[in-house]
Every structure is written in structure tokens, then in C-alpha cells.
N, CA and C of each residue as an Amber inpcrd file, in Angstrom:
protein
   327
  32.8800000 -50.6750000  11.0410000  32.4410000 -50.7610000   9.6800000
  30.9260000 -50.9120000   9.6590000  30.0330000 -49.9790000   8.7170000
  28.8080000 -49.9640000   8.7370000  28.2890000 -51.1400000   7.9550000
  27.1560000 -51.7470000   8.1040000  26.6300000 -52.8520000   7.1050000
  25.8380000 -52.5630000   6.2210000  26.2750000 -52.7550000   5.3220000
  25.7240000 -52.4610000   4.0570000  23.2390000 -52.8730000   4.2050000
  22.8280000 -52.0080000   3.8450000  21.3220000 -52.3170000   4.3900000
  21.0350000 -53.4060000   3.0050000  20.0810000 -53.9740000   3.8140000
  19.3390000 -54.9930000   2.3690000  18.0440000 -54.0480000   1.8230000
  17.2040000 -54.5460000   0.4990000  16.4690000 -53.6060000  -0.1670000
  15.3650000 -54.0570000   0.8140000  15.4190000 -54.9450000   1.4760000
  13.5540000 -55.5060000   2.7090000  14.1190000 -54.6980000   3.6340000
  15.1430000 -54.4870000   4.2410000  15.5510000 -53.7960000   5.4800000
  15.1700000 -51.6180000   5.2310000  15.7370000 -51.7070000   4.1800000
  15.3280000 -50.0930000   3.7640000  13.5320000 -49.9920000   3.3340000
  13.3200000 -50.9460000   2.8120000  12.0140000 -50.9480000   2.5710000
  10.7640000 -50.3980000   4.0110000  11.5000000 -51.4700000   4.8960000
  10.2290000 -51.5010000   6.1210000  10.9490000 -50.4130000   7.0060000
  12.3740000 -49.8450000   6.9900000  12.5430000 -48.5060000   7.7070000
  11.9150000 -47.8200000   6.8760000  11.8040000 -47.7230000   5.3850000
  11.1470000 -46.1470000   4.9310000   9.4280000 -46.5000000   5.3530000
   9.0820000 -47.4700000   5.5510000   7.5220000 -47.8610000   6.0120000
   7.2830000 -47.3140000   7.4130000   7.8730000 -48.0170000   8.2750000
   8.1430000 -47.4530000   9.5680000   8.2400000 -46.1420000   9.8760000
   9.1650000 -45.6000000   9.4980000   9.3800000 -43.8400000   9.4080000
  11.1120000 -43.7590000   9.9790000  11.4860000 -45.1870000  10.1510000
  13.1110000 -44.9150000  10.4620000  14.2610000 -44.5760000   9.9450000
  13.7870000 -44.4240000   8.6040000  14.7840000 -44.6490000   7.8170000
  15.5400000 -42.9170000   8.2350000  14.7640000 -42.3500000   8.3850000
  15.6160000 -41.1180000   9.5520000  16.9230000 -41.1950000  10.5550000
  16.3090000 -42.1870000  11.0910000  17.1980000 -42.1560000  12.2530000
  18.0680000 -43.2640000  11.9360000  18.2120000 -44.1170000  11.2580000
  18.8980000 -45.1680000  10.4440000  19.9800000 -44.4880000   9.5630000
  20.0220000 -43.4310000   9.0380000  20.5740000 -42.3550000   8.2610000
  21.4190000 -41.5630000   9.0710000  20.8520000 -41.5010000  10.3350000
  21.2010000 -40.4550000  11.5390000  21.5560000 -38.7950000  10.9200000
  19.9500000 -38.4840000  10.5250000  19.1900000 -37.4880000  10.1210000
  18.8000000 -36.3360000  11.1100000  18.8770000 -37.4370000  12.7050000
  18.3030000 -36.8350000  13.8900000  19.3650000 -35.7240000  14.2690000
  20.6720000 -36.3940000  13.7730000  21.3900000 -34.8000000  14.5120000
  21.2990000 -33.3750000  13.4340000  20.4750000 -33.7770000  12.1860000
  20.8070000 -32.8760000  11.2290000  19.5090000 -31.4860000  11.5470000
  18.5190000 -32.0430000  12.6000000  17.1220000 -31.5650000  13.0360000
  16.9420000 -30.2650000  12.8320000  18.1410000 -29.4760000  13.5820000
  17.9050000 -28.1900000  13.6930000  17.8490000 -27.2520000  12.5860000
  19.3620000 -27.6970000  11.4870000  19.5200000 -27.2600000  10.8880000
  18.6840000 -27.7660000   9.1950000  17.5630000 -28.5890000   9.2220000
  16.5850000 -28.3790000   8.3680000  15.3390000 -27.6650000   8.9340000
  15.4210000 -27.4510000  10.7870000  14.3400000 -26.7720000  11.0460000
  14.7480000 -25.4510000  10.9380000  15.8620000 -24.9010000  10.3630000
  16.1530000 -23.0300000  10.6110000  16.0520000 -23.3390000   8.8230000
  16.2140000 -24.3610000   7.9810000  15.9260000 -24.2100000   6.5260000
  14.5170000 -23.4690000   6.4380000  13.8660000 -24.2140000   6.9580000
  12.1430000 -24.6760000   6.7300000  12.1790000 -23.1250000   7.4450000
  12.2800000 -22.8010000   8.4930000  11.8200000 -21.0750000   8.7650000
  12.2430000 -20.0710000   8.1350000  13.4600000 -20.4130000   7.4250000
  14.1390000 -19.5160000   7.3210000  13.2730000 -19.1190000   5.2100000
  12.8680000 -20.2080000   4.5320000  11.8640000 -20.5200000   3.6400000
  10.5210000 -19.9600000   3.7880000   9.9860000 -20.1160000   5.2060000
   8.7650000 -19.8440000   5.3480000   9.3530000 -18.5480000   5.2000000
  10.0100000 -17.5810000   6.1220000  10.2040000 -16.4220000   6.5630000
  10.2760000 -15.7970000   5.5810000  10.7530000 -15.7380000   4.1230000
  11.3710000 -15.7530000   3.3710000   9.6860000 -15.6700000   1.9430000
   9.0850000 -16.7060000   1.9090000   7.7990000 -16.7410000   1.3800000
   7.1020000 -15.3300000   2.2230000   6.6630000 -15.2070000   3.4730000
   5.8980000 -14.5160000   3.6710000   6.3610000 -13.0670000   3.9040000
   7.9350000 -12.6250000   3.4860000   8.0510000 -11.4780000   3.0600000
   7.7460000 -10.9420000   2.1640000   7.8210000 -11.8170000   0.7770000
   7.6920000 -11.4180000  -0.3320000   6.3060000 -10.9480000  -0.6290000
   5.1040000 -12.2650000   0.0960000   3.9670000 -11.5430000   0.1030000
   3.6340000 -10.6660000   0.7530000   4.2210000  -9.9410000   1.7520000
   3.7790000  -8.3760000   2.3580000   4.6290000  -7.5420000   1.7630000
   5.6590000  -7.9100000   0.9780000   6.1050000  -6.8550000  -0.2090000
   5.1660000  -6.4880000  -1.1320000   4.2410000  -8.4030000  -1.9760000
   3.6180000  -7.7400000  -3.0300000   2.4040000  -6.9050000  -2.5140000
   1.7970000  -7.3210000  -1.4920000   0.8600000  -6.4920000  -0.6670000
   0.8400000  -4.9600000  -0.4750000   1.8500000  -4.6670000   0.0070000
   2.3380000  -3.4880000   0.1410000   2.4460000  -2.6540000  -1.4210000
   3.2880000  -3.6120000  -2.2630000   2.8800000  -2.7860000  -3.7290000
   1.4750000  -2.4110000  -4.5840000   0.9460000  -3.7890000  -4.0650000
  -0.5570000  -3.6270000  -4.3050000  -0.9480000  -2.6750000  -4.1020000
  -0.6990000  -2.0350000  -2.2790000  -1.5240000  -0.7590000  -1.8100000
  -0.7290000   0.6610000  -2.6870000   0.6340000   0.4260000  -3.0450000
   1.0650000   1.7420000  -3.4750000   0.1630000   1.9680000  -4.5750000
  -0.1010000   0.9810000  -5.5130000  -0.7110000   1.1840000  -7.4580000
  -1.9370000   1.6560000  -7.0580000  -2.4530000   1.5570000  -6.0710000
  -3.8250000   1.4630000  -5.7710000  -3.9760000   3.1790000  -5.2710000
  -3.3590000   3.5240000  -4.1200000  -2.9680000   4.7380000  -3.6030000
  -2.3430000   5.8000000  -5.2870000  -1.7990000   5.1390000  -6.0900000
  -1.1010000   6.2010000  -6.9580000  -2.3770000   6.7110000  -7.9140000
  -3.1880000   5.6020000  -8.4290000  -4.2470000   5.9530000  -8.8810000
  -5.0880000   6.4850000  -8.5780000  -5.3540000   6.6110000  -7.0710000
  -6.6800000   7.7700000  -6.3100000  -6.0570000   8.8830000  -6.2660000
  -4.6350000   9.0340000  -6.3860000  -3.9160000  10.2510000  -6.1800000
  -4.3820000  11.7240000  -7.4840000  -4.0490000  10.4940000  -8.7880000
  -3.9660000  11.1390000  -9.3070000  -5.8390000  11.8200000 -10.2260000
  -6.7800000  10.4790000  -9.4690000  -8.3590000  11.1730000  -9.5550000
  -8.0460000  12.5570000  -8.8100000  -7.4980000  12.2830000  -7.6710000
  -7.8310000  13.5120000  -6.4690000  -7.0210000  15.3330000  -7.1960000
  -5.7110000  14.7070000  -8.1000000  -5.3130000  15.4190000  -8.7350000
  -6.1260000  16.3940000  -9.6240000  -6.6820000  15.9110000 -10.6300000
  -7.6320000  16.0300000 -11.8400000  -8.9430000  17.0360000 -11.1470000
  -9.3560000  16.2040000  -9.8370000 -10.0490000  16.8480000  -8.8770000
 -10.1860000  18.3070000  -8.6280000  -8.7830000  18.4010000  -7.7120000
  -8.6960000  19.8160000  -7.4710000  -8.2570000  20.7280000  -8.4180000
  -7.4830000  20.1660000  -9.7390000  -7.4620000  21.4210000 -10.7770000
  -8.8090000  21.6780000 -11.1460000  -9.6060000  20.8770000 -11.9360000
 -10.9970000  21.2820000 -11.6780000 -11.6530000  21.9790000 -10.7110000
 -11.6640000  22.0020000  -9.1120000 -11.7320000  22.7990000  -8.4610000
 -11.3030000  24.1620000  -8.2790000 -10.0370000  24.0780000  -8.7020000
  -9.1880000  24.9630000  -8.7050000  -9.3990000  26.1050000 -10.3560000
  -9.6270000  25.4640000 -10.8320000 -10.1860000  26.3390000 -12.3530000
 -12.0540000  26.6940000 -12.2840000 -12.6530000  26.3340000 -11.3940000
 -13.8310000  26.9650000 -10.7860000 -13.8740000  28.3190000  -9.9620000
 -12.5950000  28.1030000  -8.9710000 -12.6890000  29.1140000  -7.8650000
 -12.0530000  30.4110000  -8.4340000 -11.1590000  30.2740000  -9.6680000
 -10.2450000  31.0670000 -10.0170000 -11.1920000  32.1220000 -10.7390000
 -12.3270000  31.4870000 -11.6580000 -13.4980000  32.0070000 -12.4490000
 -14.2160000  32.6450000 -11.6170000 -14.6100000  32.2260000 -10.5510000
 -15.2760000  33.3360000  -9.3210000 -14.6400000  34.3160000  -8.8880000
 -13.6130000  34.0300000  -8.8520000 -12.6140000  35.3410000  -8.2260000
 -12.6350000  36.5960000  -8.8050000 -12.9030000  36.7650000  -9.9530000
 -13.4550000  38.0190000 -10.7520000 -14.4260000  38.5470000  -9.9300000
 -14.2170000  40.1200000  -9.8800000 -15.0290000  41.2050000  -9.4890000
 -16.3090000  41.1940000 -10.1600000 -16.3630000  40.8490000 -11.3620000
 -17.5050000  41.0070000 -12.6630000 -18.3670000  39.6750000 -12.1610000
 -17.5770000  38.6230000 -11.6750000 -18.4490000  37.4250000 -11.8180000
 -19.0620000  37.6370000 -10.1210000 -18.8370000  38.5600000  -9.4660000
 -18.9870000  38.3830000  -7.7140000 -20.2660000  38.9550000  -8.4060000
 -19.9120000  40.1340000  -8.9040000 -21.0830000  41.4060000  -9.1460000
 -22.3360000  40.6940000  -9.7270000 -22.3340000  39.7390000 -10.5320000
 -23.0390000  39.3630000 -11.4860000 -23.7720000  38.4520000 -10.3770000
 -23.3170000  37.6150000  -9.4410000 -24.2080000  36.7040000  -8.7310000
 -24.4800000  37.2600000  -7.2840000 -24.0670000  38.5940000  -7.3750000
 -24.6650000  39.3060000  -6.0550000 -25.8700000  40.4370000  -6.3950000
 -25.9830000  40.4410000  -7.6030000 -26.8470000  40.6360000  -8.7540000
 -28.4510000  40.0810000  -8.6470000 -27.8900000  38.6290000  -8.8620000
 -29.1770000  37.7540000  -9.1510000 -29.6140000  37.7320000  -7.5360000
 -28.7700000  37.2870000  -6.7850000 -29.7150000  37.1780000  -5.1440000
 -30.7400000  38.1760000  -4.8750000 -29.9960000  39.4850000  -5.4710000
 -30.8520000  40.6110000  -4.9150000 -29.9370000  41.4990000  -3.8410000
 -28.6820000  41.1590000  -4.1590000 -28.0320000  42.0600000  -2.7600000
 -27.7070000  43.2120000  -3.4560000 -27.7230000  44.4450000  -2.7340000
 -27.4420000  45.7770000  -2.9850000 -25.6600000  46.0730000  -2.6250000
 -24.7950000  44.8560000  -2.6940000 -23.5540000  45.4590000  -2.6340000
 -23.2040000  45.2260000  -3.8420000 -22.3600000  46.0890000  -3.9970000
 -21.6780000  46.6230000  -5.4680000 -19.9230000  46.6980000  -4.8760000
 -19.2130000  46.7140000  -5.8520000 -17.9210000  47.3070000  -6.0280000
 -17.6430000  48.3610000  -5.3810000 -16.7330000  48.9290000  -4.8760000
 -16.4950000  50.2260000  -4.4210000 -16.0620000  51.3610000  -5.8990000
 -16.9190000  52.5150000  -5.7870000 -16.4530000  53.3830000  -7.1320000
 -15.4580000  54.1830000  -6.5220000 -14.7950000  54.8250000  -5.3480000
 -13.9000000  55.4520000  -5.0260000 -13.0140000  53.9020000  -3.7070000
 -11.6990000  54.8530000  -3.8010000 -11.0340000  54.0440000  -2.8840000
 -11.4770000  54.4130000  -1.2360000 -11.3830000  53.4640000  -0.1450000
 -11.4790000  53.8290000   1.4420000 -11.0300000  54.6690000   1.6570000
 -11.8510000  55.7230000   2.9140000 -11.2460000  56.6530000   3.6330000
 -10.5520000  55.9250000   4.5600000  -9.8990000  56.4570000   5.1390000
  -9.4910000  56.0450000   6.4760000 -10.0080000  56.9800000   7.4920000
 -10.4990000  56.5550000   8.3040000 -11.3820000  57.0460000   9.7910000
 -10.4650000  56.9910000  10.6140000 -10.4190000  58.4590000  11.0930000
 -10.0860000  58.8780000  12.4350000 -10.8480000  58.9270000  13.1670000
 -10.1410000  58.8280000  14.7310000 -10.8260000  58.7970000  15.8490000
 -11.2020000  60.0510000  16.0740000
């Protein structure tokens, strides 16, 4: 039969630091030390989750500059691609090539 503790006896174990082992807390060790990791483990997933989302919002938004980007690029090169617009700035340099007015022969050997 256990004895009931007095309130001076619990007092100076919780002072002491016994009141642990007075409790017999000591065999419970492991299994608040796989709590406590299993908590930590648990905290520092979540922050390399939000981390990781961080980098996606971040990545989705340069995506879509880079987007905007190349249609702009892409609605430049398309405007050059005209015969009229080659002619016109091979024009201003000073180069003497022009358009072809008949189609290629083909050369034999």
C-alpha cells in the first residue's frame, strides 16, 4: 500500500526535481522522448512545406513575367518576318540585296 504524500513532502520533491521519480515518471522516459520528436519532427515539416510553397508563389509569378515576355518577343519577331519589313531595313543599311523577282534555277553540273 502506497502512502499517501504530505503537501511539505510534494512541495520539496517538486523543489528538488523528484517529484519525477516519486511519480515513477522514469519508466515513462522514452515514450515522452518519441512524443517530443515525434512534435518536433512534425513542426519542422510543416515549415519546409510552407517554405517550399513560398518558393512555388514566387516561381509562379516570374513564370508568368517570363510569359508576357516572350509573347512580346514573339509579336516583334513575327513583324520582322515580313519580306517588306526585311526589304525596308536592308534598305536603310545600304545593302544591295533585294527579293528575288524570278524563282531559282537549279544548276547543273
Amino acid at each position: 500500500m502506497k502512502e499517501k504524500m504530505s503537501v511539505v513532502k510534494v512541495l520539496k520533491s517538486i523543489i528538488s526535481g523528484d517529484i519525477l521519480l516519486v511519480m515513477g515518471v522514469h519508466r515513462l522516459f522514452p515514450y515522452i522522448l518519441y512524443a517530443f520528436i515525434l512534435g518536433w519532427v512534425s513542426i519542422w515539416m510543416s515549415y519546409k512545406a510552407e517554405q517550399t510553397m513560398t518558393l512555388v508563389e514566387a516561381n509562379k509569378k516570374e513564370l508568368e513575367t517570363l510569359k508576357i515576355h516572350h509573347a512580346q518577343k514573339t509579336c516583334e519577331y513575327v513583324g520582322l518576318d515580313r519580306i517588306s519589313t526585311i526589304e525596308e531595313m536592308l534598305t536603310e543599311k545600304g545593302s544591295e540585296v533585294r527579293a528575288p523577282e524570278k524563282p531559282a534555277d537549279i544548276i547543273k553540273k
